[in-house]
C-alpha positions in Angstrom: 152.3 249.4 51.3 149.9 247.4 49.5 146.8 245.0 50.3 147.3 242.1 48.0 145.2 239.8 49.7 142.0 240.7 52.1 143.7 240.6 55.7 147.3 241.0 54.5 149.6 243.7 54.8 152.9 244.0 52.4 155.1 246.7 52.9 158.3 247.3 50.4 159.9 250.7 51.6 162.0 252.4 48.9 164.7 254.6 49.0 162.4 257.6 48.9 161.4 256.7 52.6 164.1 258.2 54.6 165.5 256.0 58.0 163.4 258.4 60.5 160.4 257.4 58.4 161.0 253.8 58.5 161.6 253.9 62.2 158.5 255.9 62.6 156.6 253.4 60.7 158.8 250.7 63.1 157.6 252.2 65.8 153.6 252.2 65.0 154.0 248.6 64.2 155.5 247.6 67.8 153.0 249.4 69.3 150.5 248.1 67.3 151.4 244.5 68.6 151.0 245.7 71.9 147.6 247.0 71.9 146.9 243.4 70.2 148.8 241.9 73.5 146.5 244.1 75.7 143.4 242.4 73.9 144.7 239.1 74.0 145.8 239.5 77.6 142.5 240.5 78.4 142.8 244.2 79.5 140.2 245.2 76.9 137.5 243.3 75.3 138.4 241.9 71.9 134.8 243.8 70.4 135.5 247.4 71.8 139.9 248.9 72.1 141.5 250.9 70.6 142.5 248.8 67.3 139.0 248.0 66.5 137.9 251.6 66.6 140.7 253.6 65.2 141.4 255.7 63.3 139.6 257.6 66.1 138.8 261.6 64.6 139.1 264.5 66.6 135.0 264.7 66.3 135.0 261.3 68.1 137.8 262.6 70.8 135.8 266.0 71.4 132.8 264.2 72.6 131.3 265.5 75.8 130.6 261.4 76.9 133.8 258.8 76.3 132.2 255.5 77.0 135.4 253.5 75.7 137.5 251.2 78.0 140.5 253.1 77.3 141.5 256.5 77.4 141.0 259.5 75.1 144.7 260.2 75.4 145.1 256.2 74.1 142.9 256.5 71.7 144.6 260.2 70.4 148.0 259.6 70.9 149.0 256.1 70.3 152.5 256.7 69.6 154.4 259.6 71.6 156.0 260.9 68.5 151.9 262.2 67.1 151.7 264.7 69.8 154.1 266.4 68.1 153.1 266.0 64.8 149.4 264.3 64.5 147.3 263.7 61.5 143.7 263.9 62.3 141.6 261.6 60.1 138.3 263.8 58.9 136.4 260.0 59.4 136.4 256.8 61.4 136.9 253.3 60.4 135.9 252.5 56.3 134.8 248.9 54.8 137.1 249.2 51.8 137.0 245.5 52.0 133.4 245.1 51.0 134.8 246.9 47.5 138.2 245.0 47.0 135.9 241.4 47.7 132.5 242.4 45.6 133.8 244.4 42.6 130.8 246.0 40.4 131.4 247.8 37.3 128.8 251.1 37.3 126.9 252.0 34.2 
């Protein structure tokens, strides 16, 4: 997967991806789309769901108070196949955009 241009998304599997990686990969992108339908249908609010604060960490999950509009269980578990086998993020969200758009060059 690369980035190529701020707000795009390419993705080029090779044959070092196997087919159940693929279809896992399948699988987070139509579920993806239907967290975006959920927005756009108006079941959450565009500025607070599960898109716009993911990756959610288990710090953030572990939280005695959940003030979200959707569930913990949502918000952990997107995909059935990651309660299985999950990778827990050690942070929330990043702006690596602000560092692809204003590139600096330390001294």
């Amino acid at each position: 997967m690369s980035w190529p241009v701020p707000g795009t998304l390419m993705i080029e599997p090779t044959e070092s991806e196997n087919h159940a990686e693929i279809e896992r990969f399948c699988d987070a992108m139509i579920m993806i789309r239907r967290e975006i339908a959920e927005i756009e249908g108006g079941k959450y609010p565009r500025d607070d769901n599960v898109l716009v604060n993911a990756p959610h960490c288990l710090q953030d999950l572990i939280l005695t108070e959940w003030d979200r509009p959707y569930s913990r269980e949502k918000a952990a578990f997107p995909v059935d196949s990651l309660r299985r086998n999950k990778f827990w993020p050690s942070v929330s969200r990043l702006d690596d955009v602000h560092g692809d758009l204003n590139f600096c060059s330390c001294v």
